[in-house]
C-alpha positions as CSV (number, residue, x, y, z in Angstrom):
1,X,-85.5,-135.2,25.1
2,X,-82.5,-132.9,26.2
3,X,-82.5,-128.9,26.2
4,X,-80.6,-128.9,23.0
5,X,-83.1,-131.1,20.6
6,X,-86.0,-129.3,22.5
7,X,-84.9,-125.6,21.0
8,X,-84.1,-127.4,17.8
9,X,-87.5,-129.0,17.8
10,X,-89.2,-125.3,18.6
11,X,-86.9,-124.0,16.1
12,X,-85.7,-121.8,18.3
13,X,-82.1,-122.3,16.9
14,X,-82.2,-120.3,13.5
15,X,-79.6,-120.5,10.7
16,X,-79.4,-117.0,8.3
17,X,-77.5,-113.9,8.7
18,X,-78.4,-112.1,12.0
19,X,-77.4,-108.8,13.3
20,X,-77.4,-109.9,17.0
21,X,-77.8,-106.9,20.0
22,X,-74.1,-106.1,20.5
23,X,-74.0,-105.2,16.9
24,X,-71.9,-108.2,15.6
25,X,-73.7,-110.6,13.1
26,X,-73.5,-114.5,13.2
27,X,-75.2,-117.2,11.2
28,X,-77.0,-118.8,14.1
29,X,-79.5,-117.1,16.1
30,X,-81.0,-118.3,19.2
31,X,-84.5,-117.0,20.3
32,X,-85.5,-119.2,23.6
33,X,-88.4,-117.8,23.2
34,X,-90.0,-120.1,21.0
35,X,-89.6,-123.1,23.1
36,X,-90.7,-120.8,26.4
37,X,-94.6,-120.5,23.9
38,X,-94.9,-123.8,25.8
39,X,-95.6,-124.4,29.6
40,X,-94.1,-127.8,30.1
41,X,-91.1,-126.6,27.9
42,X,-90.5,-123.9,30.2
43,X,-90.9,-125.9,33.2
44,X,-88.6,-128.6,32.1
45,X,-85.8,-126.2,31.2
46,X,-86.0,-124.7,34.6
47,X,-85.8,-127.6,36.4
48,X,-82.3,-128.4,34.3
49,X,-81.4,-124.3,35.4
50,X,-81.5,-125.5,38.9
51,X,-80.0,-128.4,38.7
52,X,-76.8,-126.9,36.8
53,X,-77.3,-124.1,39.7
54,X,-76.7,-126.7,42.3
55,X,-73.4,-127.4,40.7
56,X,-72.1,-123.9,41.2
57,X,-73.7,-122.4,44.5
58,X,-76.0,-122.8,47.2
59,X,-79.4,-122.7,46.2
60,X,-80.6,-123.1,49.0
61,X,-78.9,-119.9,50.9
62,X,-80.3,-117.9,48.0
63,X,-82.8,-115.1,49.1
64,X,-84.1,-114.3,45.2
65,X,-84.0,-114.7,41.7
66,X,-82.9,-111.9,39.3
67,X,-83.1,-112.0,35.4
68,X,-83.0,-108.9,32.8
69,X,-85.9,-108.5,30.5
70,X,-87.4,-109.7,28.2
71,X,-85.4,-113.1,27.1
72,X,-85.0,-114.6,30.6
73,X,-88.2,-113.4,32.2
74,X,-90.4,-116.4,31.8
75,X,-87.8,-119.0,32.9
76,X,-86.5,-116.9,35.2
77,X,-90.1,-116.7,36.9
78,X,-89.9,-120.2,36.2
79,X,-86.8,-120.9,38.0
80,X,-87.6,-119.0,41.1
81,X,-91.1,-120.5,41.6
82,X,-90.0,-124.1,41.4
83,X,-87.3,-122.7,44.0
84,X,-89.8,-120.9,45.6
85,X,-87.9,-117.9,46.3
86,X,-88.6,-114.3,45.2
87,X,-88.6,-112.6,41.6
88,X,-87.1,-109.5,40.2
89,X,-85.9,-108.8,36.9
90,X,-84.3,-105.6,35.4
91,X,-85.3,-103.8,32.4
92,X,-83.7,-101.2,29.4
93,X,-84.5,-97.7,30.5
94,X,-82.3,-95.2,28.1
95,X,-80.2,-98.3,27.3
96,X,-79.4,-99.5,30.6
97,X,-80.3,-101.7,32.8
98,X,-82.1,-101.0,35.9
99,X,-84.9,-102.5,38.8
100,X,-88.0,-100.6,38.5
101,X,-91.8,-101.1,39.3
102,X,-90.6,-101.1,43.6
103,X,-88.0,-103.9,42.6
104,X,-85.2,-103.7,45.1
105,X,-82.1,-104.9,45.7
106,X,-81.3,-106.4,49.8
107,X,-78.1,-105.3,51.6
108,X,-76.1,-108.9,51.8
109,X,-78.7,-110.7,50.0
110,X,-77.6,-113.7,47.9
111,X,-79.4,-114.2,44.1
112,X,-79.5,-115.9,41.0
113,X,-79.4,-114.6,37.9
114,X,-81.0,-116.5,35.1
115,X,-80.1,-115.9,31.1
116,X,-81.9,-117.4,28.2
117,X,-78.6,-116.8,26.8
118,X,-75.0,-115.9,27.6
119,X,-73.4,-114.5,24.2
120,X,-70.3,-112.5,25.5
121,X,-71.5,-112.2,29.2
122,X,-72.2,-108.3,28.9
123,X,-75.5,-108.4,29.7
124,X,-75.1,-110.6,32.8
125,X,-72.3,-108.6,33.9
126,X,-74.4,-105.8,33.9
127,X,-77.1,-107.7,35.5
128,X,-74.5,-108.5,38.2
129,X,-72.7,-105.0,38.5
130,X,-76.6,-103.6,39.5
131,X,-77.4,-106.1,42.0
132,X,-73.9,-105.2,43.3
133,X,-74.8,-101.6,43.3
134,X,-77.9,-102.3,45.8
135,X,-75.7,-104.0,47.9
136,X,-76.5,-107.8,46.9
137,X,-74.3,-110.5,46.1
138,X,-74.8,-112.8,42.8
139,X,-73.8,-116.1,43.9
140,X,-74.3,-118.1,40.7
141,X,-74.9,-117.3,36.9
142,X,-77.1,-119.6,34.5
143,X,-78.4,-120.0,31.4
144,X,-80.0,-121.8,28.6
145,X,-77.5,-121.1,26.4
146,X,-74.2,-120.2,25.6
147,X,-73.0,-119.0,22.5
148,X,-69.2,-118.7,22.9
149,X,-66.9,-121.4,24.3
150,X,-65.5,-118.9,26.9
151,X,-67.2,-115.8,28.5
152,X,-65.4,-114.4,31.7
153,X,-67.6,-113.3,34.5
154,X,-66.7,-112.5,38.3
155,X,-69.2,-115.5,39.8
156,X,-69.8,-119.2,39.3
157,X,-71.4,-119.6,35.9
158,X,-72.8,-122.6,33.5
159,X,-75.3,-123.0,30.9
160,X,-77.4,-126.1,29.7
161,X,-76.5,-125.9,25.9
162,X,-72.3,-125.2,24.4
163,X,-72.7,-124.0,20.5
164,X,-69.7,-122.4,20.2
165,X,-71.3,-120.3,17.2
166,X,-69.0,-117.9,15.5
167,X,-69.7,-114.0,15.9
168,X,-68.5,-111.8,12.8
169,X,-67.9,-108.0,13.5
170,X,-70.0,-106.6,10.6
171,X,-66.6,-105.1,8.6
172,X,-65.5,-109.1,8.5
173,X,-68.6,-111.0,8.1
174,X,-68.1,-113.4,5.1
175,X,-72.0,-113.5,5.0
176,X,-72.2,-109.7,4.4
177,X,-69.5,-110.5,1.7
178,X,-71.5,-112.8,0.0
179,X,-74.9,-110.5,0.2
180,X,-76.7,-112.9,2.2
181,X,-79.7,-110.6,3.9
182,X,-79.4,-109.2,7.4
183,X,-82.1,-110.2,10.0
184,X,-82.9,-108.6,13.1
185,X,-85.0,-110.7,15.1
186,X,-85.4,-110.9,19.0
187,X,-88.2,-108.7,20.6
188,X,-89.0,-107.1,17.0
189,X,-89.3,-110.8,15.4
190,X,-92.7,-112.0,14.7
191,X,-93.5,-115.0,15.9
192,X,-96.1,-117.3,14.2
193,X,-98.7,-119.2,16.0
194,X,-97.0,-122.1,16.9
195,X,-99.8,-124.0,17.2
């Protein structure tokens, strides 16, 4: 089974009328999250992270792992256990984000960041502009996967899963138009048992 059917199988591709974090809507929402409720899920879609990884940088001269919270936390633990490398990620304090809880940034040191998804790149690139601020370099940018065809960001990058899903600002969304409900899922969601 490939990433792709394994998120459609965990339903964690959704089809509605969502109001996604940058405050654009789209009729396909993707919450990695469902598929990360199982172990071997998680540990399979890592070990396809570092593969595509391998295709864009030097794993091996990496000195850590970075992701943001709270989407790319598990399989970005994931990824940098199976690497066996250290683990930081970055949270929203007063809407940015930032390394807390002693995480630090290394002078020169080389890291990964890991996404469950790249919509417009924002978040990464301010994923990558704080590890740039503590004097690190990002070597390579993955994730699960990517929304848009293209996103522009400074460093290697490459997901495991292309949908190419349109995003609506909410003034044009035709599903607005036609009354269709507004979700907001992501960390608010509930998630049902999935057992």
């Amino acid at each position: 089974m490939n990433v792709y059917e394994l998120l459609e199988e965990r339903k964690a591709i959704m089809h509605g009328h969502f109001l996604l974090a940058s405050g654009n809507h789209s009729d396909t929402y993707v919450q990695c999250q469902k598929a990360f409720t199982y172990p071997q899920d998680t540990i399979l879609v890592a070990e396809e992270l570092i593969k595509t990884a391998k295709g864009i940088c030097d794993i091996e001269a990496l000195d850590a792992v970075v992701a943001p919270a709270l989407g790319a936390l598990v399989v970005g633990y994931e990824v940098a256990r199976q690497l066996q490398k250290p683990f930081l990620f970055a949270e929203r304090e007063n809407g940015k984000l930032t390394f807390r809880r002693g995480f630090a940034i290394g002078p020169h040191k080389r890291y990964l960041t890991v996404e469950d998804v790249f919509t417009t790149g924002s978040s990464t690139m301010e994923l990558i502009n704080l590890v740039k601020a503590g004097g690190g370099v990002v070597d390579g940018a993955v994730a699960v996967v990517q929304r848009q065809k293209e996103i522009t960001l400074p460093v290697p990058h490459a997901s495991l899963v292309l949908l190419n899903l349109p995003i609506y600002e909410p003034e044009a969304c035709p599903l607005c138009e036609r009354h269709v409900p507004l979700e907001k899922p992501g960390t608010k969601q509930n998630m049902q048992d999935p057992l």
